[in-house]
PDB file of N, CA, C and O in Angstrom, chain B, residues numbered from 101:
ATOM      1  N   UNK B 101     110.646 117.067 108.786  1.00  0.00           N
ATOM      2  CA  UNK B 101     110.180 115.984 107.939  1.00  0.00           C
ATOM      3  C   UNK B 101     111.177 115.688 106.813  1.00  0.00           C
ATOM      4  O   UNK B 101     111.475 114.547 106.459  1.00  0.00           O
ATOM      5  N   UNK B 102     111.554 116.556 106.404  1.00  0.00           N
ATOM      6  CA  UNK B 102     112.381 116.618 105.263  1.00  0.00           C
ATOM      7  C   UNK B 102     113.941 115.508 105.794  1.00  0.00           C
ATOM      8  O   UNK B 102     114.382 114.465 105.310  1.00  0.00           O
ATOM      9  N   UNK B 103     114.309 116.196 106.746  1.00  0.00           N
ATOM     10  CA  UNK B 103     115.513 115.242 107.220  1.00  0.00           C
ATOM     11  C   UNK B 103     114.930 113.718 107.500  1.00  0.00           C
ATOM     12  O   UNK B 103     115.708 112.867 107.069  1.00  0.00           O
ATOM     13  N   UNK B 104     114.020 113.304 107.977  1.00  0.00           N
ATOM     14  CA  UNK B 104     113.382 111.336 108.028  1.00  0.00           C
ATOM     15  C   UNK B 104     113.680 111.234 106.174  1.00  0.00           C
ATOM     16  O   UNK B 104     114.446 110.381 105.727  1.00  0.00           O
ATOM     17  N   UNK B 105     113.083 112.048 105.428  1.00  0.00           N
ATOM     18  CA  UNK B 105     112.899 111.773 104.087  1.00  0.00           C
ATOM     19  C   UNK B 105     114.322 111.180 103.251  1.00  0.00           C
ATOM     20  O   UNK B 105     114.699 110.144 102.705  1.00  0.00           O
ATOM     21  N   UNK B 106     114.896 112.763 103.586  1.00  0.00           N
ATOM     22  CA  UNK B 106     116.771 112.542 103.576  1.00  0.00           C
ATOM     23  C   UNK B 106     117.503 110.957 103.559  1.00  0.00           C
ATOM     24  O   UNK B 106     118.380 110.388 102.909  1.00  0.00           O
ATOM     25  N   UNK B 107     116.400 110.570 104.899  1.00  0.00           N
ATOM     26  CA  UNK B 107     117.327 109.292 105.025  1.00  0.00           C
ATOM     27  C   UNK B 107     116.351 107.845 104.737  1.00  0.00           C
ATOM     28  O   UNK B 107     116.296 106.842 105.449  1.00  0.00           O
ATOM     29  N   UNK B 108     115.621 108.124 103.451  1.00  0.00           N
ATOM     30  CA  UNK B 108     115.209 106.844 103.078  1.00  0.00           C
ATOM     31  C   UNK B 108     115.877 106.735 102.497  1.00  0.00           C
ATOM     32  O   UNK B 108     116.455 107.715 102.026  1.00  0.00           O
ATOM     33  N   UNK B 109     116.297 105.143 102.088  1.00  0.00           N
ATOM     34  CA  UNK B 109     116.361 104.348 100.610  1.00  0.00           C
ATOM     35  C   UNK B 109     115.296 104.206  99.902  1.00  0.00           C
ATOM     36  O   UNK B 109     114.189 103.792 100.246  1.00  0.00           O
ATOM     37  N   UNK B 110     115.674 104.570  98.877  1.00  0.00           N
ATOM     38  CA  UNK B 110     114.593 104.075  97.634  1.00  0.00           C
ATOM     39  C   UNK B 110     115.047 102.925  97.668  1.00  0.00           C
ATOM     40  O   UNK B 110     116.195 102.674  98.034  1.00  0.00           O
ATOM     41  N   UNK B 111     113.988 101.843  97.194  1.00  0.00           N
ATOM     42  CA  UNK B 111     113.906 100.760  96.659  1.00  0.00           C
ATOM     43  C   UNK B 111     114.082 100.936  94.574  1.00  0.00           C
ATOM     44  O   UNK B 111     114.643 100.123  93.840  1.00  0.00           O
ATOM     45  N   UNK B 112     113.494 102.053  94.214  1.00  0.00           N
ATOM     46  CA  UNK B 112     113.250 102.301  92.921  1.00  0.00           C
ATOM     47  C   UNK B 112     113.486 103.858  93.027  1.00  0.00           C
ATOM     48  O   UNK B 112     112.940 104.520  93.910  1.00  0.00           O
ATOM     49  N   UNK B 113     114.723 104.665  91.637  1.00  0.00           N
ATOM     50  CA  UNK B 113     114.024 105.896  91.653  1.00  0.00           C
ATOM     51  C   UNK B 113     113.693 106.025  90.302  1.00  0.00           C
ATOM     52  O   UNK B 113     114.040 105.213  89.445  1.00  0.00           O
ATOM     53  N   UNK B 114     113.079 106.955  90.110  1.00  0.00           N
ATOM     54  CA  UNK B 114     112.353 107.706  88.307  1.00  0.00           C
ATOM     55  C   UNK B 114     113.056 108.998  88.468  1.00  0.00           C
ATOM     56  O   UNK B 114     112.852 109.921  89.256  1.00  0.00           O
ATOM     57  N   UNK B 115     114.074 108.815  87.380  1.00  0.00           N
ATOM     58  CA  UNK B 115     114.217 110.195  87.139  1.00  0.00           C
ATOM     59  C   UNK B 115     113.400 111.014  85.949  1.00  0.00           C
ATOM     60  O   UNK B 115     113.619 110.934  84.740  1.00  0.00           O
ATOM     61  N   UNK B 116     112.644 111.623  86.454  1.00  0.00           N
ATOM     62  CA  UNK B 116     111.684 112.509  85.403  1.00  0.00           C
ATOM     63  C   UNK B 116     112.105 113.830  84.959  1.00  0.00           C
ATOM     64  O   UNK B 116     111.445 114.413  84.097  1.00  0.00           O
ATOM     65  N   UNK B 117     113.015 114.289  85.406  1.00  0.00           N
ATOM     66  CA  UNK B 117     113.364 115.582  85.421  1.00  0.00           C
ATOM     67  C   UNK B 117     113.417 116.031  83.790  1.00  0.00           C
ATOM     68  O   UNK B 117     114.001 115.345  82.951  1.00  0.00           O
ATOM     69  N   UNK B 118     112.746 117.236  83.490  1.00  0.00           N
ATOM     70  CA  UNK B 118     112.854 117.222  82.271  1.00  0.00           C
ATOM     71  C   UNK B 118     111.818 117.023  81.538  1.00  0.00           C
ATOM     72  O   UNK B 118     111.527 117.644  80.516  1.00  0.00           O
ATOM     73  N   UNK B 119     111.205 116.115  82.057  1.00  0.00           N
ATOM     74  CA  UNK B 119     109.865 115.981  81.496  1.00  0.00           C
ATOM     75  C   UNK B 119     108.476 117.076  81.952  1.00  0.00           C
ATOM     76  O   UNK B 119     108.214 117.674  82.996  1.00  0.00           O
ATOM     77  N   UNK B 120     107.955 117.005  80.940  1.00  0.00           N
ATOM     78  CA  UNK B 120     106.734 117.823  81.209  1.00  0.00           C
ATOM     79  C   UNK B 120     105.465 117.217  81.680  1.00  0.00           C
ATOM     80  O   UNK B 120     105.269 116.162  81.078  1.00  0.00           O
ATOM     81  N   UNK B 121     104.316 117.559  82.734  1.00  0.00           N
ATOM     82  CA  UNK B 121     103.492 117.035  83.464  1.00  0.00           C
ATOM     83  C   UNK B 121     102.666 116.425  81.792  1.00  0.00           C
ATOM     84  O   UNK B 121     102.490 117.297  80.941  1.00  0.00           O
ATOM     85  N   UNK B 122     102.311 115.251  81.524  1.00  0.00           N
ATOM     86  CA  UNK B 122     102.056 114.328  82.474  1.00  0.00           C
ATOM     87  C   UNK B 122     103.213 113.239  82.534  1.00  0.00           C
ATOM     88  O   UNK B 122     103.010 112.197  83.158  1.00  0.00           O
ATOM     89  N   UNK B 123     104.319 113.449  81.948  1.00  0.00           N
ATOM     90  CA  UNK B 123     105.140 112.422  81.610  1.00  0.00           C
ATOM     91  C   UNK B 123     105.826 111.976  83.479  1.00  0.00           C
ATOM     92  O   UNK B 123     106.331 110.944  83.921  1.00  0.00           O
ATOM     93  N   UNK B 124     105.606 112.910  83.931  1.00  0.00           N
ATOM     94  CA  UNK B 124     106.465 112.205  85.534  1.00  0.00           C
ATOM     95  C   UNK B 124     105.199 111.277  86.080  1.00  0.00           C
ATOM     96  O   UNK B 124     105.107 110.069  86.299  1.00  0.00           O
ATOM     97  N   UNK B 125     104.553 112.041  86.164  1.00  0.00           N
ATOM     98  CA  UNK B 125     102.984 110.789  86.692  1.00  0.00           C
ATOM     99  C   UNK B 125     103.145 109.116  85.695  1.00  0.00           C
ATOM    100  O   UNK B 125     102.926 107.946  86.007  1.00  0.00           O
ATOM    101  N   UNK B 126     103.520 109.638  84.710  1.00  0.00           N
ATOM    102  CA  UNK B 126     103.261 108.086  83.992  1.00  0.00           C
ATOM    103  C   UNK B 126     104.436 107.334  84.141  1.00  0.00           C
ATOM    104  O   UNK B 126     104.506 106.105  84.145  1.00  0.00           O
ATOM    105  N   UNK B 127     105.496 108.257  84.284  1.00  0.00           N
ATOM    106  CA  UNK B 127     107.123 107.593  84.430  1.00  0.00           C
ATOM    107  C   UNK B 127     106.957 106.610  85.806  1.00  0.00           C
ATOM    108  O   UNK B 127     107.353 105.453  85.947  1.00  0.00           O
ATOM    109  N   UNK B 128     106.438 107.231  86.497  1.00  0.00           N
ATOM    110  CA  UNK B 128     106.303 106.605  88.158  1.00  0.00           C
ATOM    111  C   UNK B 128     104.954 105.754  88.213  1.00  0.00           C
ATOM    112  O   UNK B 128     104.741 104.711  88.831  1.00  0.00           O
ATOM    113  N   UNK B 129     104.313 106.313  87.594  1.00  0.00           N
ATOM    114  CA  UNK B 129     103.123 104.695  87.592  1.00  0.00           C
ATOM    115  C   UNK B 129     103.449 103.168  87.023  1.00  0.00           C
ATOM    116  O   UNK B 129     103.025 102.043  87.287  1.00  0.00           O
ATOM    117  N   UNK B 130     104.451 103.737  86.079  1.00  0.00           N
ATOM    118  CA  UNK B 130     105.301 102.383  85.089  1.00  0.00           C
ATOM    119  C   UNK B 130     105.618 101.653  85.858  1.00  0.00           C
ATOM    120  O   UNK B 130     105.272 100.480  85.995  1.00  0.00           O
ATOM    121  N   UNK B 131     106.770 102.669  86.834  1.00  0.00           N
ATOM    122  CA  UNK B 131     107.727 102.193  87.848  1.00  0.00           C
ATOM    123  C   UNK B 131     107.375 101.573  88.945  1.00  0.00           C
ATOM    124  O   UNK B 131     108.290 101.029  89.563  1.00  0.00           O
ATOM    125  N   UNK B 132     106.198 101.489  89.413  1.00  0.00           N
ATOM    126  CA  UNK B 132     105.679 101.014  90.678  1.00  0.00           C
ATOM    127  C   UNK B 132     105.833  99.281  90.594  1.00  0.00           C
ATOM    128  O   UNK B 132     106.216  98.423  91.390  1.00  0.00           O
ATOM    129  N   UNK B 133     105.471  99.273  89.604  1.00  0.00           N
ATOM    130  CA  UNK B 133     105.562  97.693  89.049  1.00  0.00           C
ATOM    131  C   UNK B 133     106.802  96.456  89.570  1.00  0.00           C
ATOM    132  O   UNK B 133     106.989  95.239  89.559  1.00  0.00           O
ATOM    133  N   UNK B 134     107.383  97.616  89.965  1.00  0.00           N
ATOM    134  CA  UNK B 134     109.175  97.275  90.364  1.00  0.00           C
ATOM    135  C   UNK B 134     109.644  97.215  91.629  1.00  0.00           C
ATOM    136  O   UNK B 134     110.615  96.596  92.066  1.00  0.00           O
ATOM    137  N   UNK B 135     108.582  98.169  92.378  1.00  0.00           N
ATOM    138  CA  UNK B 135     108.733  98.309  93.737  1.00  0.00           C
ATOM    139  C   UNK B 135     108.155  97.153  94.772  1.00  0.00           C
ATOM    140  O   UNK B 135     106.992  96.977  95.137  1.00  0.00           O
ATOM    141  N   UNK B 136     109.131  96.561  95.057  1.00  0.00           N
ATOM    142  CA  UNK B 136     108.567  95.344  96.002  1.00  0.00           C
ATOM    143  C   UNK B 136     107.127  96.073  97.182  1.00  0.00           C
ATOM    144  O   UNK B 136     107.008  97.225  97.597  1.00  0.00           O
ATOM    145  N   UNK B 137     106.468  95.171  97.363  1.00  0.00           N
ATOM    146  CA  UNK B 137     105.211  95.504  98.404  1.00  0.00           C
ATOM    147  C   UNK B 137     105.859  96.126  99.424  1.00  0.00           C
ATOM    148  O   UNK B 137     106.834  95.477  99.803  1.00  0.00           O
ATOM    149  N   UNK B 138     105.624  97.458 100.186  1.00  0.00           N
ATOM    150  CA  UNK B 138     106.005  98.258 101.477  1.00  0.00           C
ATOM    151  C   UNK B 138     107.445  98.613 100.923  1.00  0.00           C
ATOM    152  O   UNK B 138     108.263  98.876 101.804  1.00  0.00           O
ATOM    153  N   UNK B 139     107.854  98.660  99.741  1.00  0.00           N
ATOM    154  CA  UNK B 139     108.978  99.057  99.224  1.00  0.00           C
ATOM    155  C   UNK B 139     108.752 101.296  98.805  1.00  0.00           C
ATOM    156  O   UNK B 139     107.688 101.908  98.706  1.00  0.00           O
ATOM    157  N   UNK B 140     110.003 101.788  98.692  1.00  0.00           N
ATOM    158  CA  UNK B 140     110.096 103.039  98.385  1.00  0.00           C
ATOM    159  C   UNK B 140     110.366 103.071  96.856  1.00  0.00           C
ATOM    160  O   UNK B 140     111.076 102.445  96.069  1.00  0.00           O
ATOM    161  N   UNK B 141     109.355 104.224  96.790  1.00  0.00           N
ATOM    162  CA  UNK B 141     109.651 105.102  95.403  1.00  0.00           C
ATOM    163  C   UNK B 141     110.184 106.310  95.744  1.00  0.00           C
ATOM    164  O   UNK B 141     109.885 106.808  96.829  1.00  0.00           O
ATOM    165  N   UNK B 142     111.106 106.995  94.807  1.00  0.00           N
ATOM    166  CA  UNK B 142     112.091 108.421  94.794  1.00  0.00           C
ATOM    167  C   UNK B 142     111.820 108.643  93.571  1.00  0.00           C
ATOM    168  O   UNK B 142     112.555 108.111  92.739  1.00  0.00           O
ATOM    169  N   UNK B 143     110.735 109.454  93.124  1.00  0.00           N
ATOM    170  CA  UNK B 143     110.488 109.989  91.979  1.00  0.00           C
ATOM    171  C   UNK B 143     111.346 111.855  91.692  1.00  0.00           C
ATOM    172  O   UNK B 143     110.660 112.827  92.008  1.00  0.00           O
ATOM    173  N   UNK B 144     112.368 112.023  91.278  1.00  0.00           N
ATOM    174  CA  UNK B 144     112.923 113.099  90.535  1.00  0.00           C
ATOM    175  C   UNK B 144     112.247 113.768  89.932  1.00  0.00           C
ATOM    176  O   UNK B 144     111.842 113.030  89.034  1.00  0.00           O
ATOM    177  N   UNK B 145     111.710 114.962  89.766  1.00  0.00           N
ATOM    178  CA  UNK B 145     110.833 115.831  88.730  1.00  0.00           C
ATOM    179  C   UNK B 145     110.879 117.399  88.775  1.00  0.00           C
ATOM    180  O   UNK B 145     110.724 117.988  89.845  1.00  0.00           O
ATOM    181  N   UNK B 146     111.082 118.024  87.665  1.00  0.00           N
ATOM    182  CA  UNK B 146     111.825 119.090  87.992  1.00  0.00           C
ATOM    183  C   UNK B 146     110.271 120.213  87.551  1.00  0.00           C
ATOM    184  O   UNK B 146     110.306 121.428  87.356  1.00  0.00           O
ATOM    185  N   UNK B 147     108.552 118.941  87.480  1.00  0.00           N
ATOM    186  CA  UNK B 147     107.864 119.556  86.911  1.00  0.00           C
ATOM    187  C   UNK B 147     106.843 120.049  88.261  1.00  0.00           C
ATOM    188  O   UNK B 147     106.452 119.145  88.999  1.00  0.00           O
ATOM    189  N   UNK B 148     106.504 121.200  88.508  1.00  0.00           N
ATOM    190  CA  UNK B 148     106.226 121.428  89.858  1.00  0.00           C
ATOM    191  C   UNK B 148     104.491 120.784  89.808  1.00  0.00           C
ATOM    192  O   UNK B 148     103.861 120.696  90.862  1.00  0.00           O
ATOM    193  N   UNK B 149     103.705 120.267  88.121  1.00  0.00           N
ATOM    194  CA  UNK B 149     102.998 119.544  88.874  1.00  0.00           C
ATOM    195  C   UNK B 149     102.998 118.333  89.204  1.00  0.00           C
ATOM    196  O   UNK B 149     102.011 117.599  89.248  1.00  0.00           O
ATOM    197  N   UNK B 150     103.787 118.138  89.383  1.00  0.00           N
ATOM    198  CA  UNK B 150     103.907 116.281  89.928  1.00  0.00           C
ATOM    199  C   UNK B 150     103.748 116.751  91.406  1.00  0.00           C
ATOM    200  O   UNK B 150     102.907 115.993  91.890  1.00  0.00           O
ATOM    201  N   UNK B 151     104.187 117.709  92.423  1.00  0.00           N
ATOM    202  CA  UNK B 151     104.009 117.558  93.460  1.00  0.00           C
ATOM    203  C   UNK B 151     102.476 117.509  93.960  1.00  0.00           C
ATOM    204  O   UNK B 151     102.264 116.945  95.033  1.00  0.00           O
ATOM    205  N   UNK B 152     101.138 118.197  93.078  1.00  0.00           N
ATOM    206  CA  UNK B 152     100.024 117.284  92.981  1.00  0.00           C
ATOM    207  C   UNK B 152      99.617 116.341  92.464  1.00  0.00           C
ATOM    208  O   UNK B 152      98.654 115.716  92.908  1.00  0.00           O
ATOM    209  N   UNK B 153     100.385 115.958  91.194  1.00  0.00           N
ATOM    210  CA  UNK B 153     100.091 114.986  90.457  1.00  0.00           C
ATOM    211  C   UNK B 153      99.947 113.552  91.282  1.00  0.00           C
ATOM    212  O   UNK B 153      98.946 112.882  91.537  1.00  0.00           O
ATOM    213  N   UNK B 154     101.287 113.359  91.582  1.00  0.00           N
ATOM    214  CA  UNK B 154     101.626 112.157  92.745  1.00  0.00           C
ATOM    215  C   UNK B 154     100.966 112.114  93.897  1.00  0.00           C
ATOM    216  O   UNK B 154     100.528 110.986  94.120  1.00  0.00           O
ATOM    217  N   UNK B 155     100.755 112.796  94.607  1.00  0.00           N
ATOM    218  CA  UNK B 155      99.965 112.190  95.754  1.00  0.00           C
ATOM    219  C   UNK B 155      98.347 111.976  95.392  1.00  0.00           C
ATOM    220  O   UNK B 155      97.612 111.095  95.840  1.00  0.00           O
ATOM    221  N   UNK B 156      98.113 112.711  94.739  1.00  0.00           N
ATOM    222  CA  UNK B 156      96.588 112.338  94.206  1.00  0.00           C
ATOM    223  C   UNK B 156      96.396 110.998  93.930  1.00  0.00           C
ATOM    224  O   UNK B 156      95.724 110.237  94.626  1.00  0.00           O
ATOM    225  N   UNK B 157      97.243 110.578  92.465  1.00  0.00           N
ATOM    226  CA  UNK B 157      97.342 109.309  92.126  1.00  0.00           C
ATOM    227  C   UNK B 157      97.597 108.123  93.228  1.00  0.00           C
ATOM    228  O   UNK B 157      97.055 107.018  93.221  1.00  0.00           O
ATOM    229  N   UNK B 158      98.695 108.687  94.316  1.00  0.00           N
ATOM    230  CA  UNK B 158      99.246 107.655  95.383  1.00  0.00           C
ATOM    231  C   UNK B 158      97.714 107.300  96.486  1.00  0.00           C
ATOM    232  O   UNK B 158      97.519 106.213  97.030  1.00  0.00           O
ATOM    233  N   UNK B 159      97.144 108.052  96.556  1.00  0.00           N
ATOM    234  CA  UNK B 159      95.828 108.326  97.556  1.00  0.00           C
ATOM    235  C   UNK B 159      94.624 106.876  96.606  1.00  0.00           C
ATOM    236  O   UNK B 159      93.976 105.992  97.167  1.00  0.00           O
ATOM    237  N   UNK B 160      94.717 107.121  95.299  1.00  0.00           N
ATOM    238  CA  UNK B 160      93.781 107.022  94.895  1.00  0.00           C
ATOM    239  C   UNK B 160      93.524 105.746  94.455  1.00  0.00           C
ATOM    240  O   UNK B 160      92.372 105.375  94.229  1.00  0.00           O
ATOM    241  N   UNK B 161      94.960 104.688  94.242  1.00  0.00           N
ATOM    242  CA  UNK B 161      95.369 103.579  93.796  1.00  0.00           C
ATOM    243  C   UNK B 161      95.687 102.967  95.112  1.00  0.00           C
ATOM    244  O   UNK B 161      95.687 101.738  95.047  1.00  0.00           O
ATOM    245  N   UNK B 162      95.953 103.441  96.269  1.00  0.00           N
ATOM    246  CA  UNK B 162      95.825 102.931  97.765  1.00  0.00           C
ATOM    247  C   UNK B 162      97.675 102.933  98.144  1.00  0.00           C
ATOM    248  O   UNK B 162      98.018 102.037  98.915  1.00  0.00           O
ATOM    249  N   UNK B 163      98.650 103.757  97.701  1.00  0.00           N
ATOM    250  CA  UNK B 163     100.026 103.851  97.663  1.00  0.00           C
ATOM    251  C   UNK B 163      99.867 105.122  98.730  1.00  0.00           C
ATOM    252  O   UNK B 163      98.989 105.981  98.644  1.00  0.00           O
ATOM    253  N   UNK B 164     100.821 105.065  99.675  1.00  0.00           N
ATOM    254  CA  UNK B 164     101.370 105.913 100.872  1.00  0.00           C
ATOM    255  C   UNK B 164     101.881 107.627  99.927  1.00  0.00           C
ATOM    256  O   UNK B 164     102.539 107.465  98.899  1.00  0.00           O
ATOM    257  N   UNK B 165     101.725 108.309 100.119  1.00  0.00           N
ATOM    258  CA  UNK B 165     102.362 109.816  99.704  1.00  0.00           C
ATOM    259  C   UNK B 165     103.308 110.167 100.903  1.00  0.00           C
ATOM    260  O   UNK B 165     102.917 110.581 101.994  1.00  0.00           O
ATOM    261  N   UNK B 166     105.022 109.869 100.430  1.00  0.00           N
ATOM    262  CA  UNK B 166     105.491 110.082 102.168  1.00  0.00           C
ATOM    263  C   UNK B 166     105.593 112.191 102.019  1.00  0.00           C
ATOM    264  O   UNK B 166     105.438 112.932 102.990  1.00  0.00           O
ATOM    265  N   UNK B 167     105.767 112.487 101.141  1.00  0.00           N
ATOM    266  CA  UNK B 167     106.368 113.600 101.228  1.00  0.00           C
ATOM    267  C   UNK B 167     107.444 113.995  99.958  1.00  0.00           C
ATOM    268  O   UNK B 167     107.839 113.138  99.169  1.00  0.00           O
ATOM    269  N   UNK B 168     107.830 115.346  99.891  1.00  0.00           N
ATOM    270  CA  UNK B 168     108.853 115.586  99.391  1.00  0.00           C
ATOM    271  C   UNK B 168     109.925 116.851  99.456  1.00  0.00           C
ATOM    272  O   UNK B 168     109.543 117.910  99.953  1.00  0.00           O
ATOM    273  N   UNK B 169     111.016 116.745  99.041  1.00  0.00           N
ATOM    274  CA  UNK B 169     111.863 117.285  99.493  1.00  0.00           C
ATOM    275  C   UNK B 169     112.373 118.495  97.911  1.00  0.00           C
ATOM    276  O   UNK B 169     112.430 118.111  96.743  1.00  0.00           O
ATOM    277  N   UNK B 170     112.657 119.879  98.397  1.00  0.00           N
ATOM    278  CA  UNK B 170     112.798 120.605  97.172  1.00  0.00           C
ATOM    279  C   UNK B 170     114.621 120.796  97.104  1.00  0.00           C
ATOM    280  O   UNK B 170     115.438 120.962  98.010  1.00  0.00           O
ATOM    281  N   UNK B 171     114.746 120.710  95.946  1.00  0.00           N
ATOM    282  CA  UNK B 171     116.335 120.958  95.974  1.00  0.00           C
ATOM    283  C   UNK B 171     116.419 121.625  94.736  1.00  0.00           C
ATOM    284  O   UNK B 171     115.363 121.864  94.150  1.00  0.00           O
ATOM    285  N   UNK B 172     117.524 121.979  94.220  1.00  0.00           N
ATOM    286  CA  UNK B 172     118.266 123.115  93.221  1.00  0.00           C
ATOM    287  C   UNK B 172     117.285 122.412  91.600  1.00  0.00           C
ATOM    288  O   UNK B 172     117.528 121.494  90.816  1.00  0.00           O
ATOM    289  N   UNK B 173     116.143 123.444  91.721  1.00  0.00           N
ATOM    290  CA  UNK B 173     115.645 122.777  90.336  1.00  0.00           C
ATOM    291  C   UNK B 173     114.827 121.932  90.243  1.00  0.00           C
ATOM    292  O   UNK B 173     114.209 121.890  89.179  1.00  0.00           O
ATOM    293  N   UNK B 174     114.489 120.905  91.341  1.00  0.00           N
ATOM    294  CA  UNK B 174     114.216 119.920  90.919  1.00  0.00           C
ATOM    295  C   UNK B 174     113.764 119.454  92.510  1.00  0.00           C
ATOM    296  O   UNK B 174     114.240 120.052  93.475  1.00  0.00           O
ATOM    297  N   UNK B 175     112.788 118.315  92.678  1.00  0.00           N
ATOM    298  CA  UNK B 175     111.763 117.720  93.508  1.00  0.00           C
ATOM    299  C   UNK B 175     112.604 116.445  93.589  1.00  0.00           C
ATOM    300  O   UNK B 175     113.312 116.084  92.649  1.00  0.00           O
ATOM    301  N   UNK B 176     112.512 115.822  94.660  1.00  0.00           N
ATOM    302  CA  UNK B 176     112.803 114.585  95.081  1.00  0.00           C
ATOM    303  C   UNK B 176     111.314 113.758  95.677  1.00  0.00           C
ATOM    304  O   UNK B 176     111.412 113.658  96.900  1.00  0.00           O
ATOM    305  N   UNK B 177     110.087 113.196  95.202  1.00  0.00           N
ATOM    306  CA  UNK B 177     108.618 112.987  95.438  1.00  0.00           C
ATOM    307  C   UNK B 177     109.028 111.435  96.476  1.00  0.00           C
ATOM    308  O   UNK B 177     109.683 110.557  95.914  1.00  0.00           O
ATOM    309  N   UNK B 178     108.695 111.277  97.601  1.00  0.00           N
ATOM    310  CA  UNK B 178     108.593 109.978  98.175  1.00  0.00           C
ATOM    311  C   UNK B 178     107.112 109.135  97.951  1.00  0.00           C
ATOM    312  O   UNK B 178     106.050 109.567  98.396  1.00  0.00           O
ATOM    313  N   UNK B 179     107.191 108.324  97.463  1.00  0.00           N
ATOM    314  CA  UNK B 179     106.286 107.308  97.879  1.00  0.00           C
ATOM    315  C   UNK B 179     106.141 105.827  98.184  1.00  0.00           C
ATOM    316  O   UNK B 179     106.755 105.090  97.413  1.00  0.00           O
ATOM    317  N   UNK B 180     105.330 105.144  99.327  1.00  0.00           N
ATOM    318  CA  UNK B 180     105.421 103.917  99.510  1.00  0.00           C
ATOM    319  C   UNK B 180     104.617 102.675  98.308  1.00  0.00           C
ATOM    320  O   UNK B 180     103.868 102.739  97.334  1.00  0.00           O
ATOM    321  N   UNK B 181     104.971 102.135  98.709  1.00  0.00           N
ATOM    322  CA  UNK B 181     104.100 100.984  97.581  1.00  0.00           C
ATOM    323  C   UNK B 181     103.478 100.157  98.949  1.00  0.00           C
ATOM    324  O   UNK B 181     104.057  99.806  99.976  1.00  0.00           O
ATOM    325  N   UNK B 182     102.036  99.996  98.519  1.00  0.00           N
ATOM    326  CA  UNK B 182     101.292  99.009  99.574  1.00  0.00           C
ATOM    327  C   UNK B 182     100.091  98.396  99.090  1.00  0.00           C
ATOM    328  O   UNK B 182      99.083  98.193  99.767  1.00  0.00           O
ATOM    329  N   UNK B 183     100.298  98.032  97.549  1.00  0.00           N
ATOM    330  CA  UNK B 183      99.323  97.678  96.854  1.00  0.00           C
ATOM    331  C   UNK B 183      99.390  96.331  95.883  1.00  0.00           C
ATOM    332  O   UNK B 183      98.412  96.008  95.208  1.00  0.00           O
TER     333      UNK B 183
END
């Protein structure tokens, strides 16, 4: 899964890294605003709860949760926009 992920384009990314939960959830809710309809989000967050934070929110506002990918430190969060 991780390698399909690898090879999206974002349409939009948030770099959150650095920030403390709740600031990546709100960084990327801002950001959605930006993301054309069936467009990608690449949310950055180096805060390990965004990896529940985000899909909860993505589920709940009617946005796709594709997945995410862990790297040195830090989360790479996919999500679609379909709202």
């Amino acid at each position: 899964m991780s390698t399909q992920l690898n090879e999206l384009k974002a349409d939009k990314v948030v770099d959150a890294r650095g920030t403390a939960c709740p600031g990546p959830l709100l960084e990327a809710k801002r950001a959605m605003a930006s993301v054309p309809m069936g467009g990608i989000m690449e949310v950055l967050s180096s805060d390990e709860g965004t990896n529940e934070d985000i899909p909860l929110w993505a589920k709940k506002v009617g946005h796709e949760y594709l997945g995410n990918i862990a790297e040195a430190g830090y989360w790479r969060i996919f999500v679609k926009r379909n709202k």
